[in-house]
C-alpha positions as CSV (number, residue, x, y, z in Angstrom):
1,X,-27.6,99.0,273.3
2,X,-28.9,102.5,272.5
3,X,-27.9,104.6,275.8
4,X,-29.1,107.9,276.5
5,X,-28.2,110.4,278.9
6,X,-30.5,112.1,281.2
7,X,-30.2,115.4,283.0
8,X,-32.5,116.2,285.8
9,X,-33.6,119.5,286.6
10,X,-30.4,122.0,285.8
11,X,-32.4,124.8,286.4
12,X,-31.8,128.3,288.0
13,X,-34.1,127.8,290.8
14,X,-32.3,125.1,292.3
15,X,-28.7,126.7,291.9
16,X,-26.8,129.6,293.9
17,X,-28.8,132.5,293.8
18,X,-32.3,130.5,293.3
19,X,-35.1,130.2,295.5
20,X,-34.2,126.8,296.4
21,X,-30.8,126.6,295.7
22,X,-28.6,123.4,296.4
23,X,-24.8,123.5,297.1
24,X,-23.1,123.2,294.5
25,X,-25.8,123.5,292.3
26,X,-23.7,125.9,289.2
27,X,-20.5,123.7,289.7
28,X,-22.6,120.7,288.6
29,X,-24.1,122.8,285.6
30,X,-20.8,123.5,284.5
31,X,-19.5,120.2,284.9
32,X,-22.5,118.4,283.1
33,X,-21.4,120.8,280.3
34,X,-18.3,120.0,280.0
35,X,-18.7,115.9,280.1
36,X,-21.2,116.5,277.9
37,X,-18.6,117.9,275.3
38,X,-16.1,115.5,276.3
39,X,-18.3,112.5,276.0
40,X,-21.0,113.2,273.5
41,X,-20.5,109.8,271.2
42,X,-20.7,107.9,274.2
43,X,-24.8,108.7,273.8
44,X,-27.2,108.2,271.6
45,X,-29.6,111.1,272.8
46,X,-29.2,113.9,275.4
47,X,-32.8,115.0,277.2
48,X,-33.7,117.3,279.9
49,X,-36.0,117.2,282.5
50,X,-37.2,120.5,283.5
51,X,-39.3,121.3,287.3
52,X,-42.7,123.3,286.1
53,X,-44.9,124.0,288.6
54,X,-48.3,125.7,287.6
55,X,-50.3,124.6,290.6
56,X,-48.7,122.0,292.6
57,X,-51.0,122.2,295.5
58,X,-49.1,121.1,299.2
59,X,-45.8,121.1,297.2
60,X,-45.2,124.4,298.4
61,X,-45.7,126.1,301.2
62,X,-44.8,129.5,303.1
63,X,-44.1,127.2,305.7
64,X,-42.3,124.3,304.4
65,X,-40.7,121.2,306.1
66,X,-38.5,120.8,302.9
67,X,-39.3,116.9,302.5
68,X,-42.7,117.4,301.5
69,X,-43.2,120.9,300.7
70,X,-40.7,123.4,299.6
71,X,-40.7,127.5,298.9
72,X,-42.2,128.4,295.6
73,X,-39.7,126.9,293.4
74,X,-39.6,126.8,288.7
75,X,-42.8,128.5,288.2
76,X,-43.9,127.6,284.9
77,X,-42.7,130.2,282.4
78,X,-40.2,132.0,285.3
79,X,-36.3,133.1,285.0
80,X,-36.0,130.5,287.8
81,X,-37.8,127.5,285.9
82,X,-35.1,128.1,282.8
83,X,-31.6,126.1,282.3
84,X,-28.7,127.5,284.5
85,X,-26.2,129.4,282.2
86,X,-23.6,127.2,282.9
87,X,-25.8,124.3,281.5
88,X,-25.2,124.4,278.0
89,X,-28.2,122.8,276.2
90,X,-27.1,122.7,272.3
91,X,-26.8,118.5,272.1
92,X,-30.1,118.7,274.1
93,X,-32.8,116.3,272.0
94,X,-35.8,117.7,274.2
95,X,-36.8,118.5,277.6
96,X,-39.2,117.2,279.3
97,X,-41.3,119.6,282.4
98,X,-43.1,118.0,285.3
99,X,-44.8,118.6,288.0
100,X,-47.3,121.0,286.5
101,X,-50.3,120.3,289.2
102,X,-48.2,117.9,291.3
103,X,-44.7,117.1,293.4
104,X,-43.5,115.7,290.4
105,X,-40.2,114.4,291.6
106,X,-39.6,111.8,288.9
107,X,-38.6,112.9,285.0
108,X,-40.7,110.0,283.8
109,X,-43.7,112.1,285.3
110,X,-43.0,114.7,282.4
111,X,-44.1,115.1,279.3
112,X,-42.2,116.9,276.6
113,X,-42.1,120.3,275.9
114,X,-42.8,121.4,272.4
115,X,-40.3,121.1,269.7
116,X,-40.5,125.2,269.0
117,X,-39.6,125.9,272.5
118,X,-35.7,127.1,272.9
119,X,-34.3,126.2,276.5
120,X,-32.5,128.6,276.8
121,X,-35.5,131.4,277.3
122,X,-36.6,132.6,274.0
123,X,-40.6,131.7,274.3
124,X,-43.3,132.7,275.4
125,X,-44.0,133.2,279.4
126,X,-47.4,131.9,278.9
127,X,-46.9,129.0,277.0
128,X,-47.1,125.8,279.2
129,X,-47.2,122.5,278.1
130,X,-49.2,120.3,274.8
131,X,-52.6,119.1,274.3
132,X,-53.6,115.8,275.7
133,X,-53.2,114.2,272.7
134,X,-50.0,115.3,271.6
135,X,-48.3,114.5,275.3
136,X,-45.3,112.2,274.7
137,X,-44.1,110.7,278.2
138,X,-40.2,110.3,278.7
139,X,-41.1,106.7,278.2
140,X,-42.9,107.0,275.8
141,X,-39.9,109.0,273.7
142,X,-37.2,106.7,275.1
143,X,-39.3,103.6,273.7
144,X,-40.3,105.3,270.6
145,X,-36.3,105.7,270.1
146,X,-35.3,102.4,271.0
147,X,-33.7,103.4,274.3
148,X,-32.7,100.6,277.1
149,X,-30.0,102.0,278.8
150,X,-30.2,105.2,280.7
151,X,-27.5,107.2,282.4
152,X,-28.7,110.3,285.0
153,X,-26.9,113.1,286.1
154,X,-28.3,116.6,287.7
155,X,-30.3,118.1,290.6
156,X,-30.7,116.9,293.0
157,X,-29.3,113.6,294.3
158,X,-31.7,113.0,297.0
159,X,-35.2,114.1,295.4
160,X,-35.6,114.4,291.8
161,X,-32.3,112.7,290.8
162,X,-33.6,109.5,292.8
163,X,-36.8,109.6,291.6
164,X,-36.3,109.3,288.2
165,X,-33.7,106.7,288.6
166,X,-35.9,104.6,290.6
167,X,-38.4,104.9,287.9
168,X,-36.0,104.4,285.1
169,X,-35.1,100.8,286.4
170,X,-38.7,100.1,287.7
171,X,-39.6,100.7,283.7
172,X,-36.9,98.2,282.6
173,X,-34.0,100.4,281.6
174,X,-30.4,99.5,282.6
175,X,-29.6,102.7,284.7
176,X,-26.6,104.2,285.8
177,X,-26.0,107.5,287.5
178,X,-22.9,109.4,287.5
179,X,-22.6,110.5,290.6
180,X,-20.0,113.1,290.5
181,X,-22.5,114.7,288.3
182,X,-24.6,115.7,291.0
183,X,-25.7,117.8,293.8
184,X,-27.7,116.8,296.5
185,X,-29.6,118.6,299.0
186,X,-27.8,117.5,302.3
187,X,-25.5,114.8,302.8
188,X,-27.4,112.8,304.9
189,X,-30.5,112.3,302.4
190,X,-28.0,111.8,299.8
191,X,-26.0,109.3,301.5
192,X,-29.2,107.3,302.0
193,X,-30.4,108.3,298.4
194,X,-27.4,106.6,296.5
195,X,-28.0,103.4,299.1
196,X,-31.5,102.8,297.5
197,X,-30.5,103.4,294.7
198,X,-27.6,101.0,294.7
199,X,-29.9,99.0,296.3
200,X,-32.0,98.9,293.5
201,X,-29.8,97.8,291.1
202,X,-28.4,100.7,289.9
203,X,-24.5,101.4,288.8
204,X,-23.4,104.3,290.4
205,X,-20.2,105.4,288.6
C-alpha cells in the first residue's frame, strides 16, 4: 500500500483570529504538526489542501446562513488564505487550492498549486492558479504516485473535512480520518459528519 496523508484546509481564515474561525482551529494546527514529525515514515506523501476563493458566487454572503454561504472567507492571494503558523508545512509534497469560482468543499475539487509557490507566503498576491493544461487534480497526483490509501486530518470536520473524505472513498481509496486531528464547526454537524462518514465505510481512528 502507498498511503498518503491529507491535510484539509489549515489555514488562517478558519482559525482563532480568522474571519471564519473554528474552535479549536490553532490547537489542531499545532497538533497536525507535531504528528506529523512524530509519524512522518508512516507516509508516503504529505499534501495540502488550501480554500481559494476568487469568485465563489452564493458561497458568501453579507448575510450568511453558514450551511450554504459563509462571510468572505481565504481570498485567493490573502493573509487569511495562507497556512496557520502553527501548521508547519516543510514535509508538505504540494498543496492543492479549491474553490476558485465555487463552494469547493471537497480537496479533490482542487488542483495543485505551482511547484514555485512557498506555503508559507513568500509569492506573489496576484498569482492564482495554472493554465488548463497544466491543472493536475488531487486524483490525478494521487494516481500519478501510485496512491490507494488516504488518511485526512484538518478543518473542518463537518464541511470540508467530510467532503473530501466522501470523495476519497467514492474514488476508490481506502480512507481513514484521524479524528483527533480535527476541528469541526459545531458539535452537532460534526457528530452527524463522522456518522456518514463511518457510514461510508470510512476508519475513523
Amino acid at each position: 500500500m502507498t498511503r498518503a496523508l491529507i491535510i484539509v484546509d489549515v489555514q488562517n481564515d478558519f482559525c482563532e483570529g480568522g474571519s471564519l474561525a473554528t474552535d479549536g482551529g490553532a490547537d489542531t494546527a499545532a497538533a497536525i504538526s507535531d504528528f506529523i514529525e512524530q509519524n512522518f515514515d508512516r507516509y508516503d506523501f504529505i499534501v495540502a489542501t488550501q480554500d481559494w476563493h476568487i469568485d465563489p458566487g452564493s458561497h458568501f454572503s453579507q448575510t450568511p446562513d453558514f450551511v450554504d454561504s459563509w462571510p468572505v472567507h481565504c481570498v485567493a492571494g490573502t493573509e487569511g488564505a495562507q497556512p496557520h503558523p502553527g501548521f508547519d508545512t516543510e514535509q508538505v509534497d504540494a498543496f492543492f487550492r479549491k474553490g476558485q469560482y465555487d463552494s469547493g468543499y471537497s480537496g479533490f475539487d482542487g488542483v495543485a498549486a505551482p511547484d514555485v509557490v512557498v506555503p508559507t507566503g513568500d509569492r506573489e498576491p496576484t498569482e492564482e492558479v495554472p493554465d488548463d493544461d497544466e491543472k493536475i487534480s488531487l486524483d490525478d497526483w494521487l494516481r500519478q504516485n501510485e496512491v490507494d490509501e488516504v488518511e485526512i486530518a484538518g478543518i473542518a470536520t463537518d464541511y470540508c473535512v467530510k467532503a473530501t473524505v466522501l470523495d476519497a472513498v467514492q474514488a476508490g481509496y481506502a480512507t481513514a480520518v484521524l479524528v483527533g486531528l480535527t476541528a469541526g464547526v459545531s458539535p452537532d454537524t460534526t457528530d452527524r459528519a463522522l456518522e456518514d462518514m463511518e457510514s461510508a465505510g470510512v476508519d475513523l481512528k
